[in-house]
MIDOSE-1310 file (N, C-alpha, C; in nm, 2 decimals, decimal comma, always signed):
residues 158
xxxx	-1,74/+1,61/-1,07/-1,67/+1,49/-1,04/-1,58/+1,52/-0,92; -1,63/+1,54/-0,81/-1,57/+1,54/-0,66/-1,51/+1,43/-0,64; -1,43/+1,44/-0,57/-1,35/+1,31/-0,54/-1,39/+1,31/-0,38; -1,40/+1,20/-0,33/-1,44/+1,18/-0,16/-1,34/+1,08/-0,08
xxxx	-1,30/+1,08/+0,03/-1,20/+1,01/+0,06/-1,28/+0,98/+0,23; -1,33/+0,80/+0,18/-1,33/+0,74/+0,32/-1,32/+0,61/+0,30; -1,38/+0,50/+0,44/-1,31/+0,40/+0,43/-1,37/+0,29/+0,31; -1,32/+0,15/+0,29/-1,32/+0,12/+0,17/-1,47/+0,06/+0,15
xxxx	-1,54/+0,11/+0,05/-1,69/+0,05/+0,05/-1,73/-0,11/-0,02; -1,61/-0,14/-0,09/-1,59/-0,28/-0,09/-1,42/-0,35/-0,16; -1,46/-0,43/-0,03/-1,27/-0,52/-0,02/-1,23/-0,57/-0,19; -1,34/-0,63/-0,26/-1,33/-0,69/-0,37/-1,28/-0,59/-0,47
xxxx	-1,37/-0,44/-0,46/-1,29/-0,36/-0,55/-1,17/-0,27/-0,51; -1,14/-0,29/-0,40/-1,00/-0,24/-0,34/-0,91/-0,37/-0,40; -0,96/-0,49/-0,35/-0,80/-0,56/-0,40/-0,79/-0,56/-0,57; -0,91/-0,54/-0,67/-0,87/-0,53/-0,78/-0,79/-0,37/-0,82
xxxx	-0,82/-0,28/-0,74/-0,74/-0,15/-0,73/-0,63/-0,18/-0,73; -0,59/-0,26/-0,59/-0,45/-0,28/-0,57/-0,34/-0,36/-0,64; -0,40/-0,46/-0,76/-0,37/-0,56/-0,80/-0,30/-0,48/-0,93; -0,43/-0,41/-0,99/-0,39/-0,33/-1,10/-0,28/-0,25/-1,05
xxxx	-0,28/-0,15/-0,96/-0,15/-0,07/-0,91/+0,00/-0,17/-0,93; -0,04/-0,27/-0,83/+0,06/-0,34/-0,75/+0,18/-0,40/-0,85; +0,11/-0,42/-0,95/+0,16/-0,54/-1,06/+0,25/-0,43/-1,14; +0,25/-0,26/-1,13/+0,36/-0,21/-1,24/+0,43/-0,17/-1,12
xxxx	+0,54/-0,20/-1,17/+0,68/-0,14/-1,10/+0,69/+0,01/-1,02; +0,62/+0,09/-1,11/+0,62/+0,21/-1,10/+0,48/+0,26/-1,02; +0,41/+0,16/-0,98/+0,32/+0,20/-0,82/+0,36/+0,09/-0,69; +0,43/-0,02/-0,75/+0,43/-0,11/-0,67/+0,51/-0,09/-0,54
xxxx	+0,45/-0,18/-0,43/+0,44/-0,18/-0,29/+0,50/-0,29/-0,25; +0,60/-0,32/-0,19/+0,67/-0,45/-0,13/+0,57/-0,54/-0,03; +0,48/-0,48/+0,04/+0,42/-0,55/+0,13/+0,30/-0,63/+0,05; +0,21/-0,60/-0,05/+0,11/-0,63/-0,07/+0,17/-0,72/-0,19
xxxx	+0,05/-0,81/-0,21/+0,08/-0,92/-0,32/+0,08/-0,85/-0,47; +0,06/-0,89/-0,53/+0,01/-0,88/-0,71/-0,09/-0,94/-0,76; -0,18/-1,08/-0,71/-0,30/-1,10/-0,78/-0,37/-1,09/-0,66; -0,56/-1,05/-0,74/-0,64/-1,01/-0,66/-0,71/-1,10/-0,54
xxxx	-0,70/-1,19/-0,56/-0,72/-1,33/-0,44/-0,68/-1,30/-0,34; -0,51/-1,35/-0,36/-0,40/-1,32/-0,29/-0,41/-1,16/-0,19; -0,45/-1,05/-0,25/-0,44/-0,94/-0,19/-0,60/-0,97/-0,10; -0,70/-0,99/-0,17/-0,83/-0,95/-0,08/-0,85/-1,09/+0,03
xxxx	-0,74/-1,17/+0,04/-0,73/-1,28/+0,15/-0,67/-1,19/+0,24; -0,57/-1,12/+0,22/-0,48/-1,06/+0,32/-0,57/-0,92/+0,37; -0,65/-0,86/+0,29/-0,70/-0,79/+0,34/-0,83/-0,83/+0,46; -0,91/-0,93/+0,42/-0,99/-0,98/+0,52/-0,96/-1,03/+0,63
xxxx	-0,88/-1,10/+0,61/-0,79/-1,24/+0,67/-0,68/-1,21/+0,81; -0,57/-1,11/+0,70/-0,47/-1,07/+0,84/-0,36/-0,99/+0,84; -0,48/-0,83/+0,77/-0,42/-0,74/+0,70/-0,34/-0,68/+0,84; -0,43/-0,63/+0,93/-0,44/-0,58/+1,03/-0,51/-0,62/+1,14
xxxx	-0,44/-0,56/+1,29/-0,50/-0,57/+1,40/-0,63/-0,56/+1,42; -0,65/-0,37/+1,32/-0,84/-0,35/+1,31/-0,89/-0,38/+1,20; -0,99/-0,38/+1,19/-1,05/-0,42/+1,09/-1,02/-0,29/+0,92; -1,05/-0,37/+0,84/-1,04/-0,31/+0,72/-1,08/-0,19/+0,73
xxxx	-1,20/-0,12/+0,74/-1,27/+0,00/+0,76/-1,18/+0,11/+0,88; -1,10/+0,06/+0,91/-1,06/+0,11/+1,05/-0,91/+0,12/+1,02; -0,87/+0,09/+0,87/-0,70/+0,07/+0,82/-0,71/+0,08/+0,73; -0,80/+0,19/+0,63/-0,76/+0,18/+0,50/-0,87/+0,37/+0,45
xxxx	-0,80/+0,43/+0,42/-0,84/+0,51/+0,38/-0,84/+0,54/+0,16; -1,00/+0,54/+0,12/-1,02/+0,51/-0,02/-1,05/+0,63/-0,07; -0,96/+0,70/-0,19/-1,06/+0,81/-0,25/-1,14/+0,75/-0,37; -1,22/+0,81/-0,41/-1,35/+0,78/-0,52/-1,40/+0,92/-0,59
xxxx	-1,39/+0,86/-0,72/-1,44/+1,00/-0,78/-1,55/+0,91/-0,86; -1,67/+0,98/-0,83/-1,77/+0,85/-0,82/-1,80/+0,77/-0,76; -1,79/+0,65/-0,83/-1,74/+0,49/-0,72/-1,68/+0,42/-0,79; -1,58/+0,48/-0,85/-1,43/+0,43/-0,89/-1,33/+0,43/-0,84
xxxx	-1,28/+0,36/-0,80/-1,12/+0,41/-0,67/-1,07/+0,45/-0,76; -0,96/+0,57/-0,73/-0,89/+0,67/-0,78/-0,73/+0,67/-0,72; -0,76/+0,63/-0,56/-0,63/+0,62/-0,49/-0,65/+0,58/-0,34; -0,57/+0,51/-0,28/-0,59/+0,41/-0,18/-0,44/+0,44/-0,06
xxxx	-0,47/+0,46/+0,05/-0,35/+0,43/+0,10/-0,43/+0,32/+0,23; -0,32/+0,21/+0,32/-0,37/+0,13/+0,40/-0,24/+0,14/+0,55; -0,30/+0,07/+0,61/-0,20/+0,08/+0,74/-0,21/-0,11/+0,81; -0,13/-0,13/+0,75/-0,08/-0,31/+0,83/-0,06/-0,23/+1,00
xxxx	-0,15/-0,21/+1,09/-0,15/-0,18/+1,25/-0,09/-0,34/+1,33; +0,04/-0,31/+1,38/+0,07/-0,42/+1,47/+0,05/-0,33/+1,61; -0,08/-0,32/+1,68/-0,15/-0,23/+1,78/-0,02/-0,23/+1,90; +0,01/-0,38/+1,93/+0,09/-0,36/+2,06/+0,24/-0,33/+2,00
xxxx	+0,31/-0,32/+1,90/+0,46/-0,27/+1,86/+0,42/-0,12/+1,86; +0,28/-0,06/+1,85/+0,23/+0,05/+1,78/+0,28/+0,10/+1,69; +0,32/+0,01/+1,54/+0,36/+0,05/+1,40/+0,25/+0,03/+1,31; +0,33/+0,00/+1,18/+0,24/+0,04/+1,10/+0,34/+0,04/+0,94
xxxx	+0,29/-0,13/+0,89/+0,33/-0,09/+0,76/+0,23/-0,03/+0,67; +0,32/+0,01/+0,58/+0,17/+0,16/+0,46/+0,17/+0,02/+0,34; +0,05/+0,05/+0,29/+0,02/+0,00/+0,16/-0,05/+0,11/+0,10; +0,09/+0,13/-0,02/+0,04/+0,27/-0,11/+0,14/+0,35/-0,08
xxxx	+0,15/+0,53/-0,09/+0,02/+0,56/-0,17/-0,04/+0,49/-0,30; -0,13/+0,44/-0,34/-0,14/+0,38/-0,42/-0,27/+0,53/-0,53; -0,21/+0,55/-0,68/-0,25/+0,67/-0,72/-0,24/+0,63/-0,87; -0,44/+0,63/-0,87/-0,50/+0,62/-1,01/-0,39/+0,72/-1,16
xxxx	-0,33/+0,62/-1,25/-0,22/+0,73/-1,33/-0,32/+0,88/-1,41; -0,22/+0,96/-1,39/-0,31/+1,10/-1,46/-0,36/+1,17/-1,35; -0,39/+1,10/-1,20/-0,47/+1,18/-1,10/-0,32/+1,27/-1,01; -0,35/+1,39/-1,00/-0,24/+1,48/-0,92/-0,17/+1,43/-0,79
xxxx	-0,03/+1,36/-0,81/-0,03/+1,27/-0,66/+0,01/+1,35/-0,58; +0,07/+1,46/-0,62/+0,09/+1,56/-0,48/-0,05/+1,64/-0,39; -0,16/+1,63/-0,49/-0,31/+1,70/-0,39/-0,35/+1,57/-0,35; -0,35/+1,46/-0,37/-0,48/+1,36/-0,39/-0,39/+1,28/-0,28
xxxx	-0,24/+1,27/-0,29/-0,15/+1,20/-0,23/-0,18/+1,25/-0,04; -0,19/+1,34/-0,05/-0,16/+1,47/+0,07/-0,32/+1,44/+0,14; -0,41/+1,49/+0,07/-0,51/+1,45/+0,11/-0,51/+1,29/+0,13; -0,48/+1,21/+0,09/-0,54/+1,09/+0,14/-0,49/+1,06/+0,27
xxxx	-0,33/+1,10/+0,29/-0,27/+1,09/+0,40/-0,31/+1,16/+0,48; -0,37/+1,28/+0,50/-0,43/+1,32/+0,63/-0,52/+1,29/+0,70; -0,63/+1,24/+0,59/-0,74/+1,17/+0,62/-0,69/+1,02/+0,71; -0,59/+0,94/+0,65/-0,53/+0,89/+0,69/-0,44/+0,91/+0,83
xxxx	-0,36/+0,96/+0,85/-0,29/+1,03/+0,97/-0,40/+1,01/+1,07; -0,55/+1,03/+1,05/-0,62/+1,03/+1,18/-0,67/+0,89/+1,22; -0,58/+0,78/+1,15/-0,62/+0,61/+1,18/-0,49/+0,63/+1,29; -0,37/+0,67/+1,26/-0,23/+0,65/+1,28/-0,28/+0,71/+1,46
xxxx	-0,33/+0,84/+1,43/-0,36/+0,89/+1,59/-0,46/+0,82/+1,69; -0,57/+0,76/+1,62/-0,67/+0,69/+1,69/-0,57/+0,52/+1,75; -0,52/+0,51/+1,64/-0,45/+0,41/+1,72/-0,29/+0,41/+1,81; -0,26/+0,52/+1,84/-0,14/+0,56/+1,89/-0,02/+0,51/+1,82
xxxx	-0,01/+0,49/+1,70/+0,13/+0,46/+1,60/+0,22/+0,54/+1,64; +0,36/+0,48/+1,68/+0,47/+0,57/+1,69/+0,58/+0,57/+1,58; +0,53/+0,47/+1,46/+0,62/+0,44/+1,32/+0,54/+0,37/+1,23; +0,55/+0,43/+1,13/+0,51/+0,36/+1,02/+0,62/+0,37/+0,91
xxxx	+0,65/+0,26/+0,85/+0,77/+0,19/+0,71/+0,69/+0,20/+0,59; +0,75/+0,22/+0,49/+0,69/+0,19/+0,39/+0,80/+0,08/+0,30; +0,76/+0,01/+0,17/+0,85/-0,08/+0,11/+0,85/-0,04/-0,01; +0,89/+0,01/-0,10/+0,87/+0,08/-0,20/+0,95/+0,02/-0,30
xxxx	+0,90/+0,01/-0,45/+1,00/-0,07/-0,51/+1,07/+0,09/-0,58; +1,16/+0,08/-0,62/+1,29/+0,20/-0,64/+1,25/+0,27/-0,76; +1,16/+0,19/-0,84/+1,09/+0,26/-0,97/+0,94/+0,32/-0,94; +0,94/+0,33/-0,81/+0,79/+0,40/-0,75/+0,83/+0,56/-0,71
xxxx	+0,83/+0,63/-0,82/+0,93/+0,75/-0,77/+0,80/+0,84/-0,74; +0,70/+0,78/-0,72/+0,56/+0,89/-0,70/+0,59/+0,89/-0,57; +0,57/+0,75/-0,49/+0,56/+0,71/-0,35/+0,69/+0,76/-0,31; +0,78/+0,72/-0,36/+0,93/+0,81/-0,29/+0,95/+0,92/-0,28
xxxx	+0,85/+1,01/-0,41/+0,87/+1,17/-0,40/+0,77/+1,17/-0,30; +0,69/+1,13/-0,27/+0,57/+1,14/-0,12/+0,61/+1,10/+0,02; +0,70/+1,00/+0,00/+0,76/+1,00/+0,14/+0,83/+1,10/+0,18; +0,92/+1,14/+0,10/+1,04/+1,23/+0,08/+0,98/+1,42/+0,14
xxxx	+0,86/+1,42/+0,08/+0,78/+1,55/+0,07/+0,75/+1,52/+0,29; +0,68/+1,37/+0,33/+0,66/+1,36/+0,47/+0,78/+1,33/+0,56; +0,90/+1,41/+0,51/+1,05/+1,41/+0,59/+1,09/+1,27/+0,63; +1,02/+1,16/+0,52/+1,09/+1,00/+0,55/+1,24/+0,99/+0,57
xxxx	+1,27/+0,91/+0,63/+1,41/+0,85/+0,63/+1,47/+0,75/+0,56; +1,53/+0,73/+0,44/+1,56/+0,59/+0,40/+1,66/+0,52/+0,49; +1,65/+0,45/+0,54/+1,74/+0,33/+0,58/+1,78/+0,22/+0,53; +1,81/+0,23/+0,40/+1,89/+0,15/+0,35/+1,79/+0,08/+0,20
xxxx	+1,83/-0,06/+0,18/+1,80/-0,11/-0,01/+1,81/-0,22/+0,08; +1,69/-0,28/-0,02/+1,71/-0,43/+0,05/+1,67/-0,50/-0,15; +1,74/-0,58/-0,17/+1,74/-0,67/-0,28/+1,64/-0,79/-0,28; +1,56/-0,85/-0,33/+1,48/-0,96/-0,33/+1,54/-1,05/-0,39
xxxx	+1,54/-1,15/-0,41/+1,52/-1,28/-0,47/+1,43/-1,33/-0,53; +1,42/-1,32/-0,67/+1,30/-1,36/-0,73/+1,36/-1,48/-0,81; +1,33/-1,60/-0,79/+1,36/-1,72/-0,88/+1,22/-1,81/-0,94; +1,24/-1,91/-1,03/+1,12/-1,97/-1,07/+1,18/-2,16/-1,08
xxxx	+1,12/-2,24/-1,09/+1,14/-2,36/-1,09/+1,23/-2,39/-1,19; +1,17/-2,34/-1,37/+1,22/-2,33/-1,48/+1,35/-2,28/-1,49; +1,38/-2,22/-1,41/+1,54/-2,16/-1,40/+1,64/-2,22/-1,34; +1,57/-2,33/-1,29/+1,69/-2,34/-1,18/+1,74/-2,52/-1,23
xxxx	+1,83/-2,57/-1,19/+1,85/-2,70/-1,28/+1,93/-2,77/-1,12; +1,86/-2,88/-1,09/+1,91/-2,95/-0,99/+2,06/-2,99/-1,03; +2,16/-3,04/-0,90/+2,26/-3,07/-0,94/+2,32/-3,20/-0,79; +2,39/-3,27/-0,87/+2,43/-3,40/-0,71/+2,57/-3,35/-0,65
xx	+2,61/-3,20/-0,74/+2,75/-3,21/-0,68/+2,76/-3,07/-0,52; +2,83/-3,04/-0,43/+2,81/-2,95/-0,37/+2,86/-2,85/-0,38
């Protein structure tokens, strides 16, 4: 059971990859959605500059995704937000992590990237210990706003 790492051999089972990852706290990615629709619209739609095959590097042990990392390419800023690492639980994220990113690293060169961000939720301590291991920088916490209709109670006064 070799594991192989290339581009994604289909979008539908990458966004259910991502969906599953995305949705626990502890893989989750600021950039990418939580349900599978929502993610494989943005992947076809207007993930990136290049095409999906050309911004997303998939490993597979078998033809099961195992771990996934992506590159949102804005070609003329030459950046690059990351989606991921994203890493099947139980699979070794420091070999599997390392390898996907090199394989990776060679989208970042083909397209002349001079930065890539990542968004990481603060309970993703796999991706932080991986950024951390690629001499990232944090620049700062950013807080979200998450509200819902049912919470919130109109009012006439200011």
């Amino acid at each position: 059971m070799n594991i192989s790492l290339h581009s994604p051999i289909n979008a539908e089972q990458l966004a259910r990859f991502i969906e599953k990852m995305n949705t626990k706290q502890s893989s989750h990615v600021g950039y990418c959605g939580e349900e599978k629709n929502e993610i494989l619209d943005a992947l076809l739609n207007d993930f990136s500059d290049k095409e999906l095959e050309d911004s997303f590097i998939v490993a597979y042990r078998d033809d099961r995704i195992v771990g996934a990392v992506g590159f949102d390419i804005d070609i003329d800023e030459k950046t690059a937000e990351v989606w991921g690492p994203f890493l099947e639980d139980g699979e070794r994220w420091d070999d599997l992590a390392v390898s996907i990113w090199q394989q990776a690293s060679i989208l970042l060169r083909m397209n002349d990237i001079k930065s890539v961000s990542f968004f990481l939720n603060q309970f993703n301590t796999v991706a932080i210990q991986f950024v951390s291991l690629l001499k990232g920088v944090c620049r700062g916490k950013h807080l979200i706003l998450k509200a819902s209709r049912k919470n919130h109670q109109l009012s006439n006064e200011h």
